[in-house]
C-alpha positions in Angstrom: 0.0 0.0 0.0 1.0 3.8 -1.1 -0.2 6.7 0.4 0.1 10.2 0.5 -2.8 11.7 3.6 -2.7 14.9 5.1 -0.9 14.7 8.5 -1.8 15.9 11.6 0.4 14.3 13.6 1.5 10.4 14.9 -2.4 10.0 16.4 -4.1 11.4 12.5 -6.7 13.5 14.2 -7.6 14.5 10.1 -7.0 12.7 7.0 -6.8 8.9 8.0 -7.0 5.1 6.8 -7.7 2.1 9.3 -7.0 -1.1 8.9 -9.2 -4.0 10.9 -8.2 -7.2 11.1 -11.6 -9.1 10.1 -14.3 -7.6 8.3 -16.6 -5.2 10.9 -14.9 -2.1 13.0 -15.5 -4.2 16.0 -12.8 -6.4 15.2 -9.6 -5.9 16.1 -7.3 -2.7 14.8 -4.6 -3.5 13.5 -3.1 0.1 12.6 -4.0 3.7 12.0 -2.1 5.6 8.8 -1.7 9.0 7.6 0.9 10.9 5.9 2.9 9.7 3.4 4.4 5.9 3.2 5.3 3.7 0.8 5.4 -0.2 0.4 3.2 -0.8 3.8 2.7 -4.3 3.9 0.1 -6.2 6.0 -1.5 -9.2 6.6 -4.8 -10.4 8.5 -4.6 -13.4 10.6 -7.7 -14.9 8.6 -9.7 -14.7 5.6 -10.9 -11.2 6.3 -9.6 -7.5 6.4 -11.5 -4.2 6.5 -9.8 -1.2 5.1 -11.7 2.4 5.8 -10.8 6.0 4.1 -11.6 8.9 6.9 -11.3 12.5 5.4 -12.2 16.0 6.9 -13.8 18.4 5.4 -11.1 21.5 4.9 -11.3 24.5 2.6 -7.4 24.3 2.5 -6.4 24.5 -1.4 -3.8 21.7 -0.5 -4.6 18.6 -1.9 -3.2 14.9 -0.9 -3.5 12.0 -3.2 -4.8 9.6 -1.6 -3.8 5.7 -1.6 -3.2 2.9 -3.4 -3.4 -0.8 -2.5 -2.7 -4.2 -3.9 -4.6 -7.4 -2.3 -3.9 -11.1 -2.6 -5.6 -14.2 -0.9 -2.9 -17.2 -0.7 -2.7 -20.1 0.8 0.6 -19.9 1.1 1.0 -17.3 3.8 2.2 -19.0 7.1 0.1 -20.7 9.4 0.2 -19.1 12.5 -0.6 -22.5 14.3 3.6 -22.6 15.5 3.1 -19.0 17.6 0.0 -20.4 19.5 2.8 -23.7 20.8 4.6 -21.2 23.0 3.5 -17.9 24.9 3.5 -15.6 22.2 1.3 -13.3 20.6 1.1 -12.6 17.2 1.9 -8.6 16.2 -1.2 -8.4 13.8 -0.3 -6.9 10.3 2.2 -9.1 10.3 3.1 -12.2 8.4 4.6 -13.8 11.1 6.2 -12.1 14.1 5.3 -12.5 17.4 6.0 -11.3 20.5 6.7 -12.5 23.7 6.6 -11.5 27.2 7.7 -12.5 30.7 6.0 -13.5 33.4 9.1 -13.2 35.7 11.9 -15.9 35.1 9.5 -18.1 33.1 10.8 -20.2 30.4 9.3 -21.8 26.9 9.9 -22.9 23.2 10.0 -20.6 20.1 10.1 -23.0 16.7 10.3 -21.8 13.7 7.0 -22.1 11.0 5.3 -25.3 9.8 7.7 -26.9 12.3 8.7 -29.5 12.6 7.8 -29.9 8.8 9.8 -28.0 6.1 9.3 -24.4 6.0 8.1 -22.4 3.2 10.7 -20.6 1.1 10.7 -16.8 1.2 9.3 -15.8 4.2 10.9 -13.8 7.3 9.4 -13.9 11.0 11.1 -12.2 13.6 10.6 -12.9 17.7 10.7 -10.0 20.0 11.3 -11.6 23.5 11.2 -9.4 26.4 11.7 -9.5 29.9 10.6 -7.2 32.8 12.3 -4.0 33.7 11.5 -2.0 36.5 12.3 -0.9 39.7 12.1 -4.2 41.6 12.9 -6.5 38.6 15.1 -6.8 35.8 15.7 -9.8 33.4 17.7 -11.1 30.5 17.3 -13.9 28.0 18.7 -16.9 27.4 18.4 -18.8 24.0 19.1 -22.3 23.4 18.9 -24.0 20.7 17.4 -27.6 20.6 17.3 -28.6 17.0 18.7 -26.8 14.0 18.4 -27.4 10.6 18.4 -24.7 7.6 20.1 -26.2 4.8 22.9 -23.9 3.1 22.4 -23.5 -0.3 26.4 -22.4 -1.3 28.5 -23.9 0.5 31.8 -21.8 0.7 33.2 -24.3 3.2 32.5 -26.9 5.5 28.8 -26.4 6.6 28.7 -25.1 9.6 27.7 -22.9 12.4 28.2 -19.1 11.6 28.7 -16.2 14.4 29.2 -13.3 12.3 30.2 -11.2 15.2 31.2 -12.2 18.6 30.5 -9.3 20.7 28.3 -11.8 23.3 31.3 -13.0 25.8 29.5 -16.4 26.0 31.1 -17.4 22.9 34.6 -17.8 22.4 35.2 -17.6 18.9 39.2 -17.5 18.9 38.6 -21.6 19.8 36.9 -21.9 16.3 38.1 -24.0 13.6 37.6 -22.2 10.2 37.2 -25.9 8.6 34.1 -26.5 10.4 32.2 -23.3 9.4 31.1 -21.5 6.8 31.1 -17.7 7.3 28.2 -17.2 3.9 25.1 -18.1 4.7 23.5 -16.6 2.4 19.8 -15.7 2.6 18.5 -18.5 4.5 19.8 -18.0 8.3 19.2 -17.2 11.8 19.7 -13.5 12.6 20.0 -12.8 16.6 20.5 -9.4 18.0 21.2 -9.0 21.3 19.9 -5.7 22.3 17.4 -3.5 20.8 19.4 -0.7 20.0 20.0 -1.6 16.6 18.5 -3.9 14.0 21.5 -3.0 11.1 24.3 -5.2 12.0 22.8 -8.9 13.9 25.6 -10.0 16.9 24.9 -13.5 15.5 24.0 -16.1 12.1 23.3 -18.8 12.6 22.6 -21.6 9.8 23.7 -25.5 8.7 22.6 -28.5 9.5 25.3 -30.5 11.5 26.1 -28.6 14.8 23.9 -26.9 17.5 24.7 -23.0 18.2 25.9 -22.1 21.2 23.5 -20.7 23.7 23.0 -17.0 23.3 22.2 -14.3 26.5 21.2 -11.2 25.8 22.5 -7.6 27.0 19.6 -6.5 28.6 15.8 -7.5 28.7 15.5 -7.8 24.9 16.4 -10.6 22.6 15.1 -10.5 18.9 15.3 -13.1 16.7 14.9 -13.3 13.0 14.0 -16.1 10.6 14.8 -15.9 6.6 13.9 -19.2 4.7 15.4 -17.2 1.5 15.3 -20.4 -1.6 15.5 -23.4 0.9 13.3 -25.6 2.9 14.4 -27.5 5.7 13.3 -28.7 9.0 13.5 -25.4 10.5 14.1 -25.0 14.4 13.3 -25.2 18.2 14.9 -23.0 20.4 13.9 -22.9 24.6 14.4 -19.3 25.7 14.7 -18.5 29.7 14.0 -15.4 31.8 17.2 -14.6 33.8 17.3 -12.2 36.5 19.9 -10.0 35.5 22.0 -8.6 38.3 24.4 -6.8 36.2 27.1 -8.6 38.5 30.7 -10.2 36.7 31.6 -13.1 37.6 30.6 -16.9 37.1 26.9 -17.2 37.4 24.9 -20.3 39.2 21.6 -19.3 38.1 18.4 -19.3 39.4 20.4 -18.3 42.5 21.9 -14.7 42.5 25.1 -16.4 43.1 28.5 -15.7 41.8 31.8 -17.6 42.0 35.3 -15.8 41.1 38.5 -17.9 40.6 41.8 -18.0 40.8 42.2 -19.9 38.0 40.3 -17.6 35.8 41.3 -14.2 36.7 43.7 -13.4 39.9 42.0 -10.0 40.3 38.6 -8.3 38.9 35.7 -6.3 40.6 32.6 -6.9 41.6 29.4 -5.0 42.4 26.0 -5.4 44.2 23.2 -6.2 41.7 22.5 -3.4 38.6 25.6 -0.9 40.2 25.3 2.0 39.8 21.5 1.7 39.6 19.7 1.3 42.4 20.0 -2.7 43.2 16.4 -4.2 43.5 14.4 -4.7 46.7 14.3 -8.3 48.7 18.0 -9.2 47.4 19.9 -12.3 48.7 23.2 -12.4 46.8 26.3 -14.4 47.4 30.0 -13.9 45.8 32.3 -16.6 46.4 35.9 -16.1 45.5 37.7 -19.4 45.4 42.3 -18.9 45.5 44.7 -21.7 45.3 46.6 -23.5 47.9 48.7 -21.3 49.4 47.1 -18.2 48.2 45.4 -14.8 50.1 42.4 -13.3 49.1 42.1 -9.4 49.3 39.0 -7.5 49.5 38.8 -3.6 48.8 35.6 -1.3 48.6 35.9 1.7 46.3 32.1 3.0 46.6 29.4 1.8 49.3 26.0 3.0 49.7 23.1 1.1 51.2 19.7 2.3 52.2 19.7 4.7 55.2 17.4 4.4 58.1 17.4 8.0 59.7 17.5 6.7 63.1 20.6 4.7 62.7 23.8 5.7 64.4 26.2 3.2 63.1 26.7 1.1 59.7 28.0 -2.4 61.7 26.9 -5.2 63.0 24.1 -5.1 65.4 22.9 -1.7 64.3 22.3 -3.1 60.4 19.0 -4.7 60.4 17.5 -3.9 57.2 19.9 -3.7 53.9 23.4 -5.3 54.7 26.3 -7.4 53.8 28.5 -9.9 55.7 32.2 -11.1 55.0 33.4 -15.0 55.8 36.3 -16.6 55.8 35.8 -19.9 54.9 38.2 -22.5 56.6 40.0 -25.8 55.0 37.1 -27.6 57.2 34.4 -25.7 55.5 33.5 -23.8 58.6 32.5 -20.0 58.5 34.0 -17.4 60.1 32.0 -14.3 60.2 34.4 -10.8 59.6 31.9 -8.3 59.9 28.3 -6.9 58.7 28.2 -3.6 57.4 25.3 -1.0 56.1 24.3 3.2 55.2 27.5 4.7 54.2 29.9 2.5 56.5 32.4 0.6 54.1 34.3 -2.3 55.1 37.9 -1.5 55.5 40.3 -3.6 53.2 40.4 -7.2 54.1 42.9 -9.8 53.0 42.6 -13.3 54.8 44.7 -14.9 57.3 47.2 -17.9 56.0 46.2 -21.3 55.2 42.3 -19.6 54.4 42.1 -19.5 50.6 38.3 -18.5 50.7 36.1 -15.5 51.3 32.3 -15.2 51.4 30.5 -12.1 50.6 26.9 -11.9 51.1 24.1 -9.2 50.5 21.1 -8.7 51.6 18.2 -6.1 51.4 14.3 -6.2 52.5 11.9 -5.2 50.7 11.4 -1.0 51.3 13.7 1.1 50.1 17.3 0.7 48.1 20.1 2.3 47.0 23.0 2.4 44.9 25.0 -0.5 46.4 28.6 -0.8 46.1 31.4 -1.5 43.9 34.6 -3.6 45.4 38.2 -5.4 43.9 39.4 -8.7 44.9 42.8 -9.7 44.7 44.4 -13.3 44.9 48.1 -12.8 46.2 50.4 -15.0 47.1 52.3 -15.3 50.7 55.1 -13.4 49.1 54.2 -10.5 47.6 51.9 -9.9 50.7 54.0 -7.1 52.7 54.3 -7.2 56.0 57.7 -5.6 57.9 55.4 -4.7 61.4 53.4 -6.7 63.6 54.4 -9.9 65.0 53.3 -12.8 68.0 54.1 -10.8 71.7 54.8 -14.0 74.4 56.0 -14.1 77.8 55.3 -10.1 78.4 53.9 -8.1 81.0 53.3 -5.3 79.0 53.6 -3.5 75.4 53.1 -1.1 72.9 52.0 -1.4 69.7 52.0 1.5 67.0 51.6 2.1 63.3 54.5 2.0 60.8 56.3 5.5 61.4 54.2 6.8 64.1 54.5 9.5 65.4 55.1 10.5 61.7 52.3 9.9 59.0 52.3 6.1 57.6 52.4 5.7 53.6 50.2 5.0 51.1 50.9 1.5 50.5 49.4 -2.5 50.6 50.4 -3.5 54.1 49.4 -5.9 56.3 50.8 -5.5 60.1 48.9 -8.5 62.4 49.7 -8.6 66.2 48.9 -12.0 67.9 49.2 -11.2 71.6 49.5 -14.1 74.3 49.8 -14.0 77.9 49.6 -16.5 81.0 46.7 -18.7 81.3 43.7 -17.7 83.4 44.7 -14.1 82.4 43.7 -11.1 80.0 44.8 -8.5 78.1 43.9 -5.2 78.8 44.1 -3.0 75.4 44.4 1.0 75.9 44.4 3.5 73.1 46.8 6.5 74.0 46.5 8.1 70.8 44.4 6.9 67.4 44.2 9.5 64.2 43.8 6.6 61.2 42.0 8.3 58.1 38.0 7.3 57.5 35.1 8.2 59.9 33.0 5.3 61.5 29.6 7.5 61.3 30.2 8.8 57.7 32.3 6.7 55.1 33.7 3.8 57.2 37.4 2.9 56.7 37.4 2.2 53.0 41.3 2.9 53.0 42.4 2.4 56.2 41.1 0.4 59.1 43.0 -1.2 62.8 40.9 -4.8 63.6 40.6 -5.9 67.1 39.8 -9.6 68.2 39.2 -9.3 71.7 37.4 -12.4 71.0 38.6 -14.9 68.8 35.3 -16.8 67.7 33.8 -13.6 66.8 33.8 -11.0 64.5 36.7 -7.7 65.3 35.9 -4.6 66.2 37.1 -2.2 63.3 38.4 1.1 64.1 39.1 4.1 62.2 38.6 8.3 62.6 39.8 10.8 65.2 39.7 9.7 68.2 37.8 6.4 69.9 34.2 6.5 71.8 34.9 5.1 75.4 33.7 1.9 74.6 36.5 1.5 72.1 38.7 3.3 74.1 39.6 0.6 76.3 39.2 -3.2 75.5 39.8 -6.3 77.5 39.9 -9.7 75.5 38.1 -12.3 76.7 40.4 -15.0 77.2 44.5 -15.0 77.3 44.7 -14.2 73.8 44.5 -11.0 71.5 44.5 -10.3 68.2 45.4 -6.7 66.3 45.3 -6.1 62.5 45.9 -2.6 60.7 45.8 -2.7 57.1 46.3 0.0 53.9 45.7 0.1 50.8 48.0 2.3 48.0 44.8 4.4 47.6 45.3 6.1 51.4 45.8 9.7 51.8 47.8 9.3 55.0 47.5 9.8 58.4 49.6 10.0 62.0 48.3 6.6 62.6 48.2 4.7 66.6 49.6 4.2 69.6 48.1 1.8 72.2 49.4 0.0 75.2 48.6 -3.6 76.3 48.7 -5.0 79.9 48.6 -8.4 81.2 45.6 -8.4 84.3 44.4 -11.0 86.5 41.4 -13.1 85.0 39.8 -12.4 88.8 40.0 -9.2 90.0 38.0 -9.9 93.1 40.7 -12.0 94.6 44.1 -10.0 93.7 47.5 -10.5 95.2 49.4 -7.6 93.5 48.6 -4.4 92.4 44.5 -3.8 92.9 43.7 -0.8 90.4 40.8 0.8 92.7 38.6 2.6 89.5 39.3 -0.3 86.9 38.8 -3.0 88.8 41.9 -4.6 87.1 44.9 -6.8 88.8 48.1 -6.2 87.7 51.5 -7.1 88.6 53.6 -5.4 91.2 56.3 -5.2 88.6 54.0 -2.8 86.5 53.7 0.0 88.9 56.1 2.9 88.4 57.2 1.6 84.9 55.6 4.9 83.2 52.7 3.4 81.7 49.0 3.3 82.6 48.7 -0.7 82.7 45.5 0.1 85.3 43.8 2.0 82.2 43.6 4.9 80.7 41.2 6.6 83.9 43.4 5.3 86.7 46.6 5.8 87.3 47.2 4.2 90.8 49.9 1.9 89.5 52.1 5.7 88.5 50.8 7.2 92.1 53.5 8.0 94.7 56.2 7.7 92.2 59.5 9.3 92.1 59.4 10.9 88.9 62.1 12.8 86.6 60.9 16.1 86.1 61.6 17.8 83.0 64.7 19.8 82.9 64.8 23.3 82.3 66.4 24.0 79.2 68.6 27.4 80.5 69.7 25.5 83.5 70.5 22.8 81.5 72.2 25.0 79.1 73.7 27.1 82.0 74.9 23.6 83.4 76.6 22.8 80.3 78.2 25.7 80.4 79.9 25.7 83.5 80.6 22.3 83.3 82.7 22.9 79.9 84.6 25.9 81.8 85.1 23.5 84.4 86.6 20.9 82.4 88.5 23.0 80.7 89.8 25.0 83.9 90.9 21.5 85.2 92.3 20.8 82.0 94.4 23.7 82.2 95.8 23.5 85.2 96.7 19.5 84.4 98.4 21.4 81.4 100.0 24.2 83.6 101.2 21.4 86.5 102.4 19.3 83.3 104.6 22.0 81.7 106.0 23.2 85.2 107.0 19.6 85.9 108.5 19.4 82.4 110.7 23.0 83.2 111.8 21.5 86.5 113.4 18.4 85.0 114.4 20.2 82.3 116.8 22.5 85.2 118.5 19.4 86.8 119.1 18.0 84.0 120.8 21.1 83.0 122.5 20.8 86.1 124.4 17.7 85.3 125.2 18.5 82.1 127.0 21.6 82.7 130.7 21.8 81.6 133.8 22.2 84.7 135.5 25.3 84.9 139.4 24.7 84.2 142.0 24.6 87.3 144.7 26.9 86.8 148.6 26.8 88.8 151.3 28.6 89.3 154.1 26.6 89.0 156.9 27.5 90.8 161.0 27.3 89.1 163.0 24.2 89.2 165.1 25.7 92.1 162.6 26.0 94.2 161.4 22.7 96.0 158.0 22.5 96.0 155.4 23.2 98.9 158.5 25.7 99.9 157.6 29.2 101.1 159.7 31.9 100.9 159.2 33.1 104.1 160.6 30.2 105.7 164.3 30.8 104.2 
């Protein structure tokens, strides 16, 4: 049909054929037409069709031409018997197509015409599948084909199977072997299209006689299939389509279940993301991400966004204070038991996580009720092996009184970096471990974001989930802890994506299991027994609000720095005063040995005689002639 009708827009409030299909205006319509359109085919779904001509009266000098139409009664058009085998419904006007729609992860059969007889030649009938999207629900398809048989009628190689493009990941086409498929099937084929956005280029052909395709998922919720017998007959095909819930989630799918496995094998690192992120994830949600490592091997959990439905009268995203739209973190032991880390909600994000060794698997699980949601969150895992896992700080603390443990650096700001620093603490049975915070600046806010970057873990009880710590200071109830046997457990963990900060300084103490009955030091406010040998060592062992173990102490007060300037001073004229006079006495002993020595070295003066004549006898005075 041609036609060329004034338009008045898509509804043809002027100018305007109908078309009916059967032959009264009761029956029912299959479309209204105005404008101008060439080569409009359609077809009745019986014997009958009723055509009708509407035109308003105008004095407009305009004039349209009208239509033209050609008719034909066949036999030959397809039976529509094959649509009513499945839940379809046929589009009317329409040789052949149907449609079909969910009714929520429901499954059935689409065949092809006349099947499972040959098809006629030359015809086309396309399938439009879709499945529900809304706010609470959103589905894919999944094709699969049961029995396939449309005959090639040039063979340009080995008949075969033909993906013309393999932009569906479920098919791996760099496995292929060329011999085995022909990439011309000519005008008898298969068309699939994954998506609705465009109907030019199909993602997949199918066609041949010898091999099944491949199942086929689609993007979203709309799968559309297309059927061109072109010159051949064959037995056609039977293909069982199924309504997925899509979550929008990577990873290995176990459907019905919104469960998703990750493995080492497969990928050693990767994201993953609460159902349709960064959409809003749908209401009554029970997810589950496993992430499976090899022996030997860590597994390391980060969270780069987080945001789960907000109840305005919650103060805290953890544990006991999430009670409507959550998730939980397990390690999962070599004896399959579960270990839970943590359950977290609103705004606060799980610090980073990387399991202990020996523990190759995590659990992650989600879920939400059925009121409000939110955008959900977005996270990386890692498998890393024992080596490449850093960790220079930390270490197991035995046969101690008492301790202190601080961040890499501290006082100065730790680095941006991937390390792990674990403290395993152990003192004498039927005793504790008192834990104190002096000073605690570690980047994150507990009320706000959580510790997405940072975060310090404390076990005060083994066989349950830590306390995780990060901000500006600690509430009291996190000021002080007390584990609950003679073991403790500290973790503080970064990730390369932290900004920084001064980190921690805390102080543990061994104390008596029973206070009541102490034989050493009783601390009166704490309650705490310590030992004798902890009082006057400069640290608050009783806690961080009494100090009756530093009372009474002979303590070193801090030195004036003029006095001890002053006393330098003098004490260098001093020494150099008694150093001069060692020089002085030095140099006069040196003169005086220097003089006697002299002394005995001086030359003798010379003797001089008179000596009397010859005559003369000697010793002979003259007066005594």
């Amino acid at each position: 049909m041609d036609f060329d009708l004034l338009y008045g827009g898509a509804h043809c409030p002027f100018d305007q054929i109908r078309v009916y299909d059967g032959s009264t205006k009761e029956d029912p319509l299959i479309g209204t037409y105005c404008g101008q359109k060439r080569n409009l085919v359609l077809y009745s779904s019986g014997e009958k069709m009723l055509v009708t001509l509407t035109t308003l009266p105008r004095s407009a000098s305009h004039e349209n031409r009208g239509f033209i139409g050609w008719f034909e009664f066949s036999e030959r058009f397809v039976n529509l018997g094959f649509i009513g085998k499945n839940d379809g419904e046929h589009i009317r006007g329409t040789e052949c197509d149907q449609k079909i729609l969910s009714r929520k992860e429901n499954n059935g059969t689409i065949y092809s015409p006349n099947y499972p007889f040959l098809y006629h030649s030359n015809i086309i009938c396309k399938y439009y599948i879709y499945g529900i999207q809304d706010e609470q629900h959103l589905e894919k398809i999944q094709l699969e084909f049961e029995k396939f048989e449309i005959p090639i009628k040039d063979k340009l190689k080995v008949n075969g199977i033909v993906p013309i493009s393999n932009s569906n990941p479920n098919i791996d086409s760099t496995n292929r072997d060329d011999s085995e498929v022909s990439y011309e099937c000519g005008d008898a084929s298969v068309r699939v299209y994954t998506s609705s956005e465009s109907m030019e280029d199909p993602d997949y052909v199918f066609c041949g006689t010898e091999k099944l395709p491949p199942p086929v998922v689609s993007d979203g919720p709309t799968l559309i299939v297309v059927f061109s017998s072109g010159l051949t007959q064959g037995q056609g095909f039977k293909g069982r389509y199924t309504f997925l819930p899509d979550y929008r989630i990577p990873g290995t799918p176990e459907p019905p279940r919104c469960k998703f496995k990750y493995l080492s094998e497969s990928a050693k690192k990767g994201v993953f993301n609460s159902p349709r992120h960064p959409n809003s994830y749908p209401p009554i949600t029970h997810c589950e991400y496993w992430f499976i490592g090899l022996p030997g091997e860590q597994i390391e959990i980060t969270f780069v966004e987080f945001n789960l439905k907000k109840d305005s009268e919650l103060v805290l995203g953890y544990d006991e204070f999430c009670q409507e739209d959550w998730i939980e973190m397990y390690e999962i032991h070599p004896s399959g038991r579960e270990q839970k880390i943590g359950r977290y909600c609103v705004y606060s994000a799980p610090g980073p996580y990387v399991t202990p060794i020996g523990i190759n698997q995590l659990k992650i699980v989600m879920k939400t009720d059925g009121a409000d949601t939110s955008s959900g969150f977005l996270a990386n895992y890692h498998f890393i092996s024992r080596t490449s896992i850093q960790s220079d700080c930390g270490g197991n603390v035995t046969g101690l009184l008492y301790g202190y443990l601080r961040s890499p650096g501290y006082p100065e700001k730790y680095r941006p970096q991937k390390l792990t620093c674990n403290w395993y603490i152990n003192v004498k049975p039927h005793h504790r471990i008192l834990l104190t915070f002096l000073s605690f600046i570690i980047e994150g806010s507990m009320r706000e974001r959580g510790c997405p970057t940072a975060v310090l873990r404390v076990w005060s009880d083994l066989s349950k989930p830590p306390i995780e710590l990060c901000g500006v200071g600690l509430e009291n109830d996190t000021q002080e802890m007390l584990s609950t046997t003679n073991m403790l457990k500290i973790s503080f963990m970064i990730t390369d994506t932290a900004v920084g900060a001064r980190g921690f300084e805390a102080l543990w103490s061994e104390v008596k299991e029973d206070g009541a009955n102490c034989d050493a030091l009783q601390c009166p406010k704490s309650g705490y027994c310590i030992s004798n040998e902890m009082k006057c060592n400069g640290a608050p062992n009783c806690g961080f609000y009494d100090h009756i173990d530093e009372a009474n102490c002979i303590k070193v007060t801090e030195v004036n720095k003029l006095m001890m300037v002053a006393m330098i001073v003098v004490g260098t004229i001093l020494f150099m005063i008694i150093l001069c006079s060692l020089c002085h006495r030095k140099h006069r002993r040196r003169q005086s040995a220097d003089t006697i020595s002299a002394q005995f070295d001086a030359p003798r003066p010379k003797q001089q005689h008179d000596l009397q004549p010859a005559s003369i006898p000697p010793y002979l005075h003259v007066d005594s002639v």
